[in-house]
Residue frames as qw, qx, qy, qz and C-alpha x, y, z in Angstrom:
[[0.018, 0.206, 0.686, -0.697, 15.75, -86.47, 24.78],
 [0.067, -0.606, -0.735, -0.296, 12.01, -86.71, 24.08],
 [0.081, 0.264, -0.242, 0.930, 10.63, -83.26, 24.93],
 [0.035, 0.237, 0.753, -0.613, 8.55, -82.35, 27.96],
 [0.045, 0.678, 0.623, 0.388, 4.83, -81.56, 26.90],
 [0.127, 0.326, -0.127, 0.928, 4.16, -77.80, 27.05],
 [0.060, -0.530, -0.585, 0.612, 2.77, -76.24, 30.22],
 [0.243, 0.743, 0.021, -0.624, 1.87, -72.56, 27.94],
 [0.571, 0.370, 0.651, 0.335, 0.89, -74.29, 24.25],
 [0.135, 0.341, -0.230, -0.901, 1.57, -71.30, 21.87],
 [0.570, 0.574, 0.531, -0.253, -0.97, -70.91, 19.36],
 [0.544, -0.091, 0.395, 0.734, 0.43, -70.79, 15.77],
 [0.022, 0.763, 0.444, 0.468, -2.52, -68.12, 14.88],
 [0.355, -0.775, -0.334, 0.401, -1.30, -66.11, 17.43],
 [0.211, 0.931, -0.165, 0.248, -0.06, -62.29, 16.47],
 [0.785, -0.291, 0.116, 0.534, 3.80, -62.94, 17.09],
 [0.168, 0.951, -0.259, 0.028, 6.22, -59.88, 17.27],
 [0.872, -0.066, -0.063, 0.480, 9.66, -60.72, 16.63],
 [0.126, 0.983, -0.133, -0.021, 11.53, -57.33, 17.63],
 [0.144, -0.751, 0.578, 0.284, 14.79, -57.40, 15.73],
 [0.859, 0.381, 0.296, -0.168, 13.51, -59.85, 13.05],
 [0.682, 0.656, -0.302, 0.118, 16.64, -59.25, 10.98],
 [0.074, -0.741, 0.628, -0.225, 19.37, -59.59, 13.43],
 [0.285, 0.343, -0.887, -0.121, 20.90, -62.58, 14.32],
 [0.129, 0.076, 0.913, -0.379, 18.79, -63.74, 16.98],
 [0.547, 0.402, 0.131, -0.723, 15.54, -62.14, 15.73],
 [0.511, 0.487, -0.504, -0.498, 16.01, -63.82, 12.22],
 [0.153, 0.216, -0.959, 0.100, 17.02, -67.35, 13.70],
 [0.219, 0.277, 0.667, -0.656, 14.02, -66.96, 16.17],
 [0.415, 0.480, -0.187, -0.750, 11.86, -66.03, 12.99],
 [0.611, 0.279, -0.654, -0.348, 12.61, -69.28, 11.10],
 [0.004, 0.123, 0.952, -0.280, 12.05, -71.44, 14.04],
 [0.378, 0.229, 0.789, -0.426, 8.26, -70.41, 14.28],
 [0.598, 0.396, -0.523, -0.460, 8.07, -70.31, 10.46],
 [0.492, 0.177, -0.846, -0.106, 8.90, -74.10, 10.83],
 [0.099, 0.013, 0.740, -0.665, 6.67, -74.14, 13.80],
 [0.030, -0.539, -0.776, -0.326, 3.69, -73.33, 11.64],
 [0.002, 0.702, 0.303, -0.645, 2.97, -69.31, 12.87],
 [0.306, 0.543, 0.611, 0.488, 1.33, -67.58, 10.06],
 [0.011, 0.943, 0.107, 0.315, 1.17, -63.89, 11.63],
 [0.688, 0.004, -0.055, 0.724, 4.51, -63.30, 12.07],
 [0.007, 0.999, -0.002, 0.047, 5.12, -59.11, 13.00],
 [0.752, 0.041, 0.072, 0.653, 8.46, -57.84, 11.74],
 [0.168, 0.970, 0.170, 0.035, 9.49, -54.34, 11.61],
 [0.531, 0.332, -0.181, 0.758, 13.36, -52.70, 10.45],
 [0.359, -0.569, -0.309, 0.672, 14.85, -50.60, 12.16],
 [0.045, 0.102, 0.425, 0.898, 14.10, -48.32, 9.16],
 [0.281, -0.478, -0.463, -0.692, 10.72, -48.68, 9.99],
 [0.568, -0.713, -0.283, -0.300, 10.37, -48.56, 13.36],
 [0.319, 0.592, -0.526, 0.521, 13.00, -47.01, 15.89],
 [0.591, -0.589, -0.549, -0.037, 12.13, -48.94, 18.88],
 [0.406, -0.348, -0.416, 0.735, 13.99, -46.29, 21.19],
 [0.146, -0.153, -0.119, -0.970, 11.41, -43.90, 20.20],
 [0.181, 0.296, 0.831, -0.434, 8.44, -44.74, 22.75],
 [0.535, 0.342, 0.206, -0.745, 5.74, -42.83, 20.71],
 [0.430, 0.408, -0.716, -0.369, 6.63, -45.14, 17.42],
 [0.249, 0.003, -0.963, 0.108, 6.46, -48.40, 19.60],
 [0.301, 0.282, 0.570, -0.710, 3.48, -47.16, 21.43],
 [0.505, 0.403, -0.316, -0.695, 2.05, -46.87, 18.02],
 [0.365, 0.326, -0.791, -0.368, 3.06, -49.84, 16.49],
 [0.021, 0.063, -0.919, 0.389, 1.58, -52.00, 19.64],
 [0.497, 0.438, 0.088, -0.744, -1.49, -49.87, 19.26],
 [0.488, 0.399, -0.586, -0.509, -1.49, -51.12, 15.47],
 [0.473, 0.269, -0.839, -0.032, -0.28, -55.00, 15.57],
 [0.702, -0.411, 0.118, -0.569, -1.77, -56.17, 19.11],
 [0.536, 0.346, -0.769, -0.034, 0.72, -58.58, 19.33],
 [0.898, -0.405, -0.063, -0.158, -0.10, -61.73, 21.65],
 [0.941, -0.305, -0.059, 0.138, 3.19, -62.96, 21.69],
 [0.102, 0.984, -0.133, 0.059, 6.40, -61.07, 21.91],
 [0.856, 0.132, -0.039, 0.498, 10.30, -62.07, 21.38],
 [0.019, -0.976, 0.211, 0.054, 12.87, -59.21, 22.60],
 [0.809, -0.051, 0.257, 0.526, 15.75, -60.03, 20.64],
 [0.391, 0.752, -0.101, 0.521, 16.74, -56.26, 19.25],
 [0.627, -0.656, 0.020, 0.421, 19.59, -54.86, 21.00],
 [0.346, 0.889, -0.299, 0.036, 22.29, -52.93, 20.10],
 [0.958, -0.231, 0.166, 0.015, 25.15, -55.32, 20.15],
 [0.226, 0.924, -0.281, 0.124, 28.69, -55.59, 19.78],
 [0.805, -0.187, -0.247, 0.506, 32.43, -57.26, 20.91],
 [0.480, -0.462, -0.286, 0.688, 35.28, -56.26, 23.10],
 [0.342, -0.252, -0.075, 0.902, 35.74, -52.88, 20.84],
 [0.028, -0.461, -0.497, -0.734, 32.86, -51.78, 20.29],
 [0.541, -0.795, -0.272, 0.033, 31.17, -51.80, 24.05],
 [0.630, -0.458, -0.163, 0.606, 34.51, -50.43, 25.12],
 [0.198, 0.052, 0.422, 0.883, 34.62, -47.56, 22.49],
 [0.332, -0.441, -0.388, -0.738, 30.44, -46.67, 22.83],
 [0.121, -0.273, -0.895, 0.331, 29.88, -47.68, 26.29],
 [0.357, 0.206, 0.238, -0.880, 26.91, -44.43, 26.26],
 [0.604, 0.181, -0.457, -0.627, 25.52, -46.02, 23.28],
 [0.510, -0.011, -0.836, -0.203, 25.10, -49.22, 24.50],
 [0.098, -0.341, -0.767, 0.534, 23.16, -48.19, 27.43],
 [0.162, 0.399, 0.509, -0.746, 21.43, -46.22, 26.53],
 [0.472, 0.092, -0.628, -0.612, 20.24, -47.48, 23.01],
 [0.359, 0.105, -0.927, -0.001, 19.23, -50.49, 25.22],
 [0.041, 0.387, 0.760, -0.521, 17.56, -49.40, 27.89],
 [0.374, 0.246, -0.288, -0.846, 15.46, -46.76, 25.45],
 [0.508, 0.068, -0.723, -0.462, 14.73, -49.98, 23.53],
 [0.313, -0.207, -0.801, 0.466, 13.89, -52.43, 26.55],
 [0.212, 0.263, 0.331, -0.881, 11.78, -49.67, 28.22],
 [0.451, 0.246, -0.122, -0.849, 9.55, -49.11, 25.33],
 [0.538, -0.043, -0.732, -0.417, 8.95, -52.50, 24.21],
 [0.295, -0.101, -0.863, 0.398, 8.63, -53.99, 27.68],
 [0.160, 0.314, 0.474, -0.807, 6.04, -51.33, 28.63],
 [0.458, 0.212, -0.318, -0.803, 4.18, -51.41, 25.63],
 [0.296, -0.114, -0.944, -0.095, 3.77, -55.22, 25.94],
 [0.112, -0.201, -0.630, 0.742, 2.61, -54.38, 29.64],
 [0.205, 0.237, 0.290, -0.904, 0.14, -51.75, 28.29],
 [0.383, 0.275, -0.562, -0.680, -1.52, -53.65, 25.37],
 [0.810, -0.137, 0.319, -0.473, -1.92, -57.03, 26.93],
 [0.473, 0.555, -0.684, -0.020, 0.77, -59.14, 25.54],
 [0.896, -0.251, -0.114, -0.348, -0.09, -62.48, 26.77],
 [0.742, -0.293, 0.242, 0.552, 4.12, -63.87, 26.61],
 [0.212, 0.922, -0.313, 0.085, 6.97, -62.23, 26.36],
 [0.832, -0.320, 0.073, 0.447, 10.71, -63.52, 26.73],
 [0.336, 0.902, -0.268, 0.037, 13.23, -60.95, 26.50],
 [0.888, 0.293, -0.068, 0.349, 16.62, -61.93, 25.44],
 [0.273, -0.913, 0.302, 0.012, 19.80, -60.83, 27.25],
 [0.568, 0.494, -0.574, 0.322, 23.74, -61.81, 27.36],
 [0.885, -0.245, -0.370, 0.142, 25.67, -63.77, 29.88],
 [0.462, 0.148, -0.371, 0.792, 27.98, -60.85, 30.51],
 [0.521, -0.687, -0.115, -0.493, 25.27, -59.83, 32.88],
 [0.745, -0.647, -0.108, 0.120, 27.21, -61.57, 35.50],
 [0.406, -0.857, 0.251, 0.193, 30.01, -60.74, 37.62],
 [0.419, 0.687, -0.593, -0.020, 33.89, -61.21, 35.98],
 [0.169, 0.414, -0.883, 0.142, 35.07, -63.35, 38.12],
 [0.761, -0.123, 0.187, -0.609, 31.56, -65.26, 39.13],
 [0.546, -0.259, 0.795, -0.059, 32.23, -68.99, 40.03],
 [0.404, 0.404, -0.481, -0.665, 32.32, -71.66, 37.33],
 [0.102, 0.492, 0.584, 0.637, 29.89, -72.63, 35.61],
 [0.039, -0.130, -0.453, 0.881, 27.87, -69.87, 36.50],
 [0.072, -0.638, -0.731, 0.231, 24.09, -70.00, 38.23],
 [0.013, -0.733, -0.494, -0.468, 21.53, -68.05, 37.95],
 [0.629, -0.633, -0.380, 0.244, 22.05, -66.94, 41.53],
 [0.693, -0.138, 0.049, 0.706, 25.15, -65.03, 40.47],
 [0.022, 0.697, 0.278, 0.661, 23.61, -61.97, 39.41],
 [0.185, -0.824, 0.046, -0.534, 24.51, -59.00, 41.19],
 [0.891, -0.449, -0.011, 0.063, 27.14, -60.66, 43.36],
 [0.619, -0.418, 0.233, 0.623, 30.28, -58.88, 42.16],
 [0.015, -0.635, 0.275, 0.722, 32.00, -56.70, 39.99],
 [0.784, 0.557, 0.262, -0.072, 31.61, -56.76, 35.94],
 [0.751, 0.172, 0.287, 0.570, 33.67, -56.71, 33.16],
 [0.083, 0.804, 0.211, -0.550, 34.80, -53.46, 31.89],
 [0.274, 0.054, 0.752, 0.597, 34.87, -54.48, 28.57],
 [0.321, -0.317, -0.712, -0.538, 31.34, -54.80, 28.24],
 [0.035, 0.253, 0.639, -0.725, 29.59, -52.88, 31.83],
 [0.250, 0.219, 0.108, -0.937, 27.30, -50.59, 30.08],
 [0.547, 0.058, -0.549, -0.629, 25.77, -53.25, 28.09],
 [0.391, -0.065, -0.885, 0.245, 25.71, -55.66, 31.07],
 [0.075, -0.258, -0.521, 0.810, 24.03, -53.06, 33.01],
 [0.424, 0.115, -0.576, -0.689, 21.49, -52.68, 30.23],
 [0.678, -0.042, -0.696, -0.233, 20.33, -56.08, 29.71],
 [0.160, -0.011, -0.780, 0.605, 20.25, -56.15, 34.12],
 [0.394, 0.113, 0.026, -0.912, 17.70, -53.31, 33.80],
 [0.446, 0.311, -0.659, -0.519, 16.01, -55.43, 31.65],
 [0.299, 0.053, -0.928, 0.215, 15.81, -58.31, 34.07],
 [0.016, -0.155, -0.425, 0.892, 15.17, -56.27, 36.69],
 [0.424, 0.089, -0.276, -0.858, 11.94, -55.10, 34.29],
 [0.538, -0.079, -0.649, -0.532, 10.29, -57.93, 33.68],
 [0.401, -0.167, -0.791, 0.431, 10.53, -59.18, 37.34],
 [0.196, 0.062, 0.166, -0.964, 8.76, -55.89, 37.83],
 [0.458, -0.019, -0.154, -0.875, 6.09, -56.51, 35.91],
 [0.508, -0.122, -0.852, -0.037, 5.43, -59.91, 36.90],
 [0.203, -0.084, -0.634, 0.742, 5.06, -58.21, 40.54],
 [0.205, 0.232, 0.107, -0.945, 3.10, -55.32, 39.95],
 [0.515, 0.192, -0.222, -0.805, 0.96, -56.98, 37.36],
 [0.767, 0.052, 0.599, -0.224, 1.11, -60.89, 37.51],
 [0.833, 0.465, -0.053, -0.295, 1.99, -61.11, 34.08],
 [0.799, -0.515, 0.295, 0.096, 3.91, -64.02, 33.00],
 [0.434, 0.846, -0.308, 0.043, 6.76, -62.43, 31.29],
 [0.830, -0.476, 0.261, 0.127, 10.27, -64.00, 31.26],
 [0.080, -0.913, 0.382, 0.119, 13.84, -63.63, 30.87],
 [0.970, -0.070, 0.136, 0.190, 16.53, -65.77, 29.40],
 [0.245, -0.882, 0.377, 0.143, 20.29, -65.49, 29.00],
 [0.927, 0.350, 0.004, 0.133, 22.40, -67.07, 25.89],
 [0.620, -0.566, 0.231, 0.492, 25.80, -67.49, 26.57],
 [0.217, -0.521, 0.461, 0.685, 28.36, -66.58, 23.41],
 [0.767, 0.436, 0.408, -0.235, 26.24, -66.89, 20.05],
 [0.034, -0.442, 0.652, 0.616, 27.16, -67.64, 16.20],
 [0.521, 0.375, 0.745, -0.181, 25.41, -68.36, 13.50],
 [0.246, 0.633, 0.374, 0.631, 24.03, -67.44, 9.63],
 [0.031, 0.894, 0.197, 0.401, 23.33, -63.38, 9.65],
 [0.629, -0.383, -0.178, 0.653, 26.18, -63.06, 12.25],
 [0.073, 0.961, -0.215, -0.156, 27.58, -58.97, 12.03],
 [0.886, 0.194, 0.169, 0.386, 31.05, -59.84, 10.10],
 [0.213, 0.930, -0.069, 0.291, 32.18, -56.26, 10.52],
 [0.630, 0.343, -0.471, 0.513, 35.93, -55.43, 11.42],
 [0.059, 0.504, -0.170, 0.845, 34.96, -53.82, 13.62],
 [0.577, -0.302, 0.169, -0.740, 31.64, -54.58, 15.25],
 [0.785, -0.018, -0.575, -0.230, 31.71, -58.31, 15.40],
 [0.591, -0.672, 0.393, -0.211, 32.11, -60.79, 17.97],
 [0.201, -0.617, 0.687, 0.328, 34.74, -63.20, 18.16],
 [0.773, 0.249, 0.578, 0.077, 33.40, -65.82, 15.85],
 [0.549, 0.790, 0.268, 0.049, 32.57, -63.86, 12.87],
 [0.054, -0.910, 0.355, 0.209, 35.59, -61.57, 13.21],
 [0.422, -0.498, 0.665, 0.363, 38.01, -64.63, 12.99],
 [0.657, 0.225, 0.670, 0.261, 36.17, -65.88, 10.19],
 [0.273, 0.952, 0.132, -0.039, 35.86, -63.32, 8.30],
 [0.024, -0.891, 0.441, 0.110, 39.65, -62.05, 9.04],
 [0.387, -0.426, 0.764, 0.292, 41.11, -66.05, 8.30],
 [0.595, 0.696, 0.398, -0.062, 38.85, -66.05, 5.09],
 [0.156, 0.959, -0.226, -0.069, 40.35, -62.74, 3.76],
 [0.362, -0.651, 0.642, 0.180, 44.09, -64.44, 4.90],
 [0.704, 0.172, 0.687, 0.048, 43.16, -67.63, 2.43],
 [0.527, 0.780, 0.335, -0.032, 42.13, -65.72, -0.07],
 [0.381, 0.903, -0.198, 0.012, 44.93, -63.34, -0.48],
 [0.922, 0.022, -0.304, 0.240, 47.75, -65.82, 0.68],
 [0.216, -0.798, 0.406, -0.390, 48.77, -64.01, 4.02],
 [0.470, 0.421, -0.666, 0.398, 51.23, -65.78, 5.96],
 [0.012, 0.006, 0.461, -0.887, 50.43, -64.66, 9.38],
 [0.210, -0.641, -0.217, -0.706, 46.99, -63.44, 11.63],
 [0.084, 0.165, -0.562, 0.807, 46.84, -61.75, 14.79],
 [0.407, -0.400, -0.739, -0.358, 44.47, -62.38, 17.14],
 [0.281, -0.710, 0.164, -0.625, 43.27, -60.31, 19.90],
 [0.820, -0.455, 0.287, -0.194, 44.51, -61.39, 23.70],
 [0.465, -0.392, 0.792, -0.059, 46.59, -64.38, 25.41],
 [0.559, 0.106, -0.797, -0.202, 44.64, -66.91, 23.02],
 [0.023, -0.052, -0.915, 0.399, 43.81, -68.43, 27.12],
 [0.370, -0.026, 0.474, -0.798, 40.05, -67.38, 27.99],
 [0.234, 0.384, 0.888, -0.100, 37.31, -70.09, 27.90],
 [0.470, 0.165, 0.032, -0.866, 34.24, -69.46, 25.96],
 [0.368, 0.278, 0.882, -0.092, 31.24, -71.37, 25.75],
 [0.185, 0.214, -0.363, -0.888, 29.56, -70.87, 22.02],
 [0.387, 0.412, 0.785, -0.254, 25.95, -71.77, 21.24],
 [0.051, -0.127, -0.647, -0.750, 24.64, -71.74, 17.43],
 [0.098, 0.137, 0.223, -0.960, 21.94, -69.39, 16.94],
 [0.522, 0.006, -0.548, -0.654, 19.32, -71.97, 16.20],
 [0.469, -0.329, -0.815, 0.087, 19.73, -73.79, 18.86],
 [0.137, 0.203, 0.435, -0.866, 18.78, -70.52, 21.07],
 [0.535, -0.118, -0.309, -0.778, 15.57, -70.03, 18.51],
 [0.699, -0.310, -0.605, -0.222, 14.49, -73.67, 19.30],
 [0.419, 0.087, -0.589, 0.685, 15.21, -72.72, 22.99],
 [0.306, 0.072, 0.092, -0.945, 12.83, -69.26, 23.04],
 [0.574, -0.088, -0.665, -0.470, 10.22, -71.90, 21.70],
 [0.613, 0.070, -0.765, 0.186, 10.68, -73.93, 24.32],
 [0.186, -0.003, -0.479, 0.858, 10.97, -71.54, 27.15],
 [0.212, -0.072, 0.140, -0.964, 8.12, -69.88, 26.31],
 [0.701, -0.183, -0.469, -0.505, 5.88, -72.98, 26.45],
 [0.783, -0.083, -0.574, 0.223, 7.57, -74.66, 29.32],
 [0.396, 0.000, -0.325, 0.859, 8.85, -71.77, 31.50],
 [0.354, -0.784, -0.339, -0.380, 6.99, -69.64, 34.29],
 [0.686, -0.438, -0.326, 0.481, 9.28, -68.00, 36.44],
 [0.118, -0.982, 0.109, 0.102, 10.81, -64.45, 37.89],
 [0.401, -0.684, 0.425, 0.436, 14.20, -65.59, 37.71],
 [0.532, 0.602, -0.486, -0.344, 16.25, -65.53, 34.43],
 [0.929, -0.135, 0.343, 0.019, 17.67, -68.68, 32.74],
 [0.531, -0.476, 0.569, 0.411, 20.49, -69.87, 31.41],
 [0.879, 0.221, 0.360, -0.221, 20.99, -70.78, 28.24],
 [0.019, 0.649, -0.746, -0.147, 24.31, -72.78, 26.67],
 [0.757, 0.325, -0.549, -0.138, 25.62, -75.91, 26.02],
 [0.843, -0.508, 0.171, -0.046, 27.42, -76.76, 29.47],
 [0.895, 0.071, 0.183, 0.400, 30.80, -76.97, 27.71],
 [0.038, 0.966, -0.125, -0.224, 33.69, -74.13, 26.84],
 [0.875, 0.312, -0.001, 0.371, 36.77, -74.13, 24.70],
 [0.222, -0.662, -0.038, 0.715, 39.67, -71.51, 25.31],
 [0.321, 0.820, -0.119, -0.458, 40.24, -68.69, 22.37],
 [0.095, -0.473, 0.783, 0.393, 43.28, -70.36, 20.93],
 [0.274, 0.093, 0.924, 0.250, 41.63, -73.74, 20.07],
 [0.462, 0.764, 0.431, -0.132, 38.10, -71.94, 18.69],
 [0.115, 0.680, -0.456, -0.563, 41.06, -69.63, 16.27],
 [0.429, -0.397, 0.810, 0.053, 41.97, -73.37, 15.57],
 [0.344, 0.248, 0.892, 0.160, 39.25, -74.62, 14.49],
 [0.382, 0.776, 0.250, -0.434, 37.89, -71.42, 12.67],
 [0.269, 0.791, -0.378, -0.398, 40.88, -71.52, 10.70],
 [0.324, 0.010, 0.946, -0.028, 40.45, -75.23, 9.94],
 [0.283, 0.622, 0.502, -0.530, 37.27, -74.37, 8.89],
 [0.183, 0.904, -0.124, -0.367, 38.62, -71.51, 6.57],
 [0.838, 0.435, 0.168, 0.284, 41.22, -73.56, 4.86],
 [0.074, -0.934, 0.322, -0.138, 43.66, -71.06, 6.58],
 [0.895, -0.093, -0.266, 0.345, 47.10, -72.96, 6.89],
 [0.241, 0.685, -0.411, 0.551, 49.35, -69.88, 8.24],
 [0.331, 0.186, -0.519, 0.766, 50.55, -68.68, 11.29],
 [0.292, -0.814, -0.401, -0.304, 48.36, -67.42, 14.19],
 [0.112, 0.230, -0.436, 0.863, 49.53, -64.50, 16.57],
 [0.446, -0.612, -0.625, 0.188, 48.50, -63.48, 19.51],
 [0.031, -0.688, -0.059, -0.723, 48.14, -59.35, 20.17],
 [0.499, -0.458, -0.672, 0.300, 48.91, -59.56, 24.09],
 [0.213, -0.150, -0.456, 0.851, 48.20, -55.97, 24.43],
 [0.492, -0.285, -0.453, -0.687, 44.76, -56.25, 23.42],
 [0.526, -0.382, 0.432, -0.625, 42.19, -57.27, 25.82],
 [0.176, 0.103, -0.976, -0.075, 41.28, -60.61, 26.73],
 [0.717, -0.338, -0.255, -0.553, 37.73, -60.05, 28.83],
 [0.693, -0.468, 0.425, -0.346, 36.74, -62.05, 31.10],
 [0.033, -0.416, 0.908, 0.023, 38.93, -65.20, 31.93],
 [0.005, -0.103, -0.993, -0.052, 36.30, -67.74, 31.95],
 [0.527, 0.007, 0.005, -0.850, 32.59, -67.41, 31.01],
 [0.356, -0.136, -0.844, -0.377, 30.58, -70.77, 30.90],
 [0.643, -0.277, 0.182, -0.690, 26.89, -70.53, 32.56],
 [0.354, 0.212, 0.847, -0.334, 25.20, -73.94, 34.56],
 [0.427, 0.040, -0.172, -0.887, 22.74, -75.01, 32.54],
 [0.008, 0.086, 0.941, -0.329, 21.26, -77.29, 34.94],
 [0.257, 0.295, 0.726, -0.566, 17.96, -75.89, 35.11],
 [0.520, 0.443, -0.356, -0.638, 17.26, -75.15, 31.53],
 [0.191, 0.380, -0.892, -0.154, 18.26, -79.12, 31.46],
 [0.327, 0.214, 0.715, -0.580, 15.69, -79.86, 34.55],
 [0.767, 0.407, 0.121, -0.482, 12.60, -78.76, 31.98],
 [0.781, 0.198, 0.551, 0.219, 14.24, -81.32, 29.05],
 [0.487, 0.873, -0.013, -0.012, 15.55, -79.24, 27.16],
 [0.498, -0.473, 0.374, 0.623, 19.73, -79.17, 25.13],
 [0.248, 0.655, -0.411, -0.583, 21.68, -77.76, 22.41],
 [0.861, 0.189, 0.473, -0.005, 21.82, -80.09, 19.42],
 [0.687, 0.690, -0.136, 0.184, 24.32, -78.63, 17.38],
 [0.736, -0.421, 0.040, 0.529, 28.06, -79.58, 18.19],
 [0.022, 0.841, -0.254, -0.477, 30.69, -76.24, 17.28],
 [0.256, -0.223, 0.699, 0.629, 32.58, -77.94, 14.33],
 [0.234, 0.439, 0.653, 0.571, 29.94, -78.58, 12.29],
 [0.015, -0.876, -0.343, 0.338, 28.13, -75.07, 13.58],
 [0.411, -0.701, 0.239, 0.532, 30.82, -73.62, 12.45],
 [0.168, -0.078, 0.765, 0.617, 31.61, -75.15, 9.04],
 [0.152, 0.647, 0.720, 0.201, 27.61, -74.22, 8.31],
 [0.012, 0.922, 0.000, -0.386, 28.04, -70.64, 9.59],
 [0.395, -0.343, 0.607, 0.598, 31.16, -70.48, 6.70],
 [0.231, 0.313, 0.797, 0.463, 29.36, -71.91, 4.06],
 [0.165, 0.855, 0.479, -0.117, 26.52, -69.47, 4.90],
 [0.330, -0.693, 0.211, 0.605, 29.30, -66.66, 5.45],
 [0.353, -0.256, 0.564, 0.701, 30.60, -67.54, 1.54],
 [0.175, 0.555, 0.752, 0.308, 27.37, -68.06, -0.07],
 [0.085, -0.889, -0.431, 0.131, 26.17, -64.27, 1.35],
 [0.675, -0.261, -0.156, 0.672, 29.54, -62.26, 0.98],
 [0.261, 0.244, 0.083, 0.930, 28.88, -59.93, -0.76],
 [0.365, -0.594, -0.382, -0.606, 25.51, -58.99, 1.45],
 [0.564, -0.566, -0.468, 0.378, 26.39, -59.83, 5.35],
 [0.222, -0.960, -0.172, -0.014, 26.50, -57.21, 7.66],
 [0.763, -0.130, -0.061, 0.630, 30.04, -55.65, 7.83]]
């Protein structure tokens, strides 16, 4: 699909902040406008700059004057980590959110797209599921406090569009995976985790691995490059209050993405199924009708996403996040 010519032409001399430059999305989002041709990239660790400390970011905005601005840091997590920190993941989030979103606001940040999750809508929210669906039913309670987070968040930037006119905007990636993934036993989500845990099962010639849940719920999974070239996209093409979508338009259930992770992995065992773990929500795939409207799709299919996120996964082991 030939793309649509941009309505808002970044400038590749512009002062671009990428907050959360090392995480997965930050880092993906980083090497798209490296290969875009931006040449004043702003990066800052969280070692060097705690964005839920408002004087620090008040500073740093002060400092850097960024023009263009990426919110991709979050505190992030799967099923047992939001269910096990739910304080921390509100309220690392909205901290963060707050300060960057107001500092943009107070500096003169020309764009801004901040980056949320699809479990912003409701659990049981018709499928696929529209923008529209926000704030039309209950959430998960897997994953509320971060949903309620990243709402705020929405909720924010629609502010300031109001109050100020400015034309800040909001998008919403459905299940992600990709290089620099988190690979921890803990903290991951479900990609990394299975690879990582039917890696480990190759290697030491386990028989057997258990996988959280029924093995039934749908998920729709979008490699974390094709969001970067997305945020590109959006932010040259997109001018609206409401959030957007952004996915593939397609979902597998849990069992067959185990399937083909441990395909993947050169895993031949067994796979269980842990039915007294959660499962989440029963079906998650977003509409992504109007992200489609401007010309814009994914372009990486999940097998071979996959079998590149591996290879990245083996080449880095002894340095990913875990």
């Amino acid at each position: 699909m030939p793309e649509t010519p941009a309505a808002f032409p970044l400038d590749p001399s512009a002062r671009t902040y990428v907050a959360g430059h090392r995480g997965l999305v930050g880092s993906a989002t980083w090497r798209a406008f490296e290969a875009r041709g931006f040449d004043r990239l702003i990066g800052a660790s969280s070692s060097e700059l705690d964005l839920r400390d408002r004087p620090s970011v008040d500073a740093f905005f002060d400092h850097h004057r960024p023009e263009v601005v990426v919110v991709a840091a979050a505190r992030v997590g799967g099923i047992l980590a939001n269910s096990t920190y739910p304080v921390d993941f509100l309220s690392d989030n909205l901290r963060i959110q707050v300060n960057v979103l107001d500092a943009a606001a107070r500096t003169g940040v020309e764009r801004l797209i901040f980056l949320g999750s699809t479990c912003i809508y409701p659990r049981l929210a018709p499928q696929p599921i529209h923008e529209d669906s926000l704030l039309t039913g209950p959430l998960e309670p897997t994953n509320d406090a971060y949903a309620i987070a990243k709402i705020a968040g929405i909720l924010h930037v629609q502010a300031l569009r109001r109050q100020y006119g400015l034309p800040y905007i909001s998008a919403m990636p459905t299940n992600l995976y990709g290089p620099g993934d988190n690979f921890s036993p803990t903290g991951s989500h479900v990609v990394p985790a299975m690879m990582r845990r039917f890696d480990e099962a190759r290697r030491t010639g386990a028989t057997s691995v258990a996988c959280w849940g029924t093995g039934t719920p749908r998920r729709e999974f979008l490699h974390v490059d094709d969001l970067a070239a997305a945020v590109l996209f959006l932010l040259e093409h997109y001018d609206d209050p409401q959030t957007i979508n952004v996915g593939v338009g397609a979902d597998i259930t849990v069992r067959e993405l185990a399937e083909t992770v441990a395909e993947v992995a050169g895993y031949e065992g067994e796979i269980t199924w842990d039915t007294s773990k959660p499962d989440g929500t029963p079906q998650k795939l977003v509409s992504v009708d109007r992200l489609s409207a401007l010309g814009w799709k994914a372009g990486i299919g999940l097998r071979d996403g996959l079998a590149s996120t591996y290879a990245w996964y083996l080449e880095h082991a002894g340095a990913v996040r875990s």
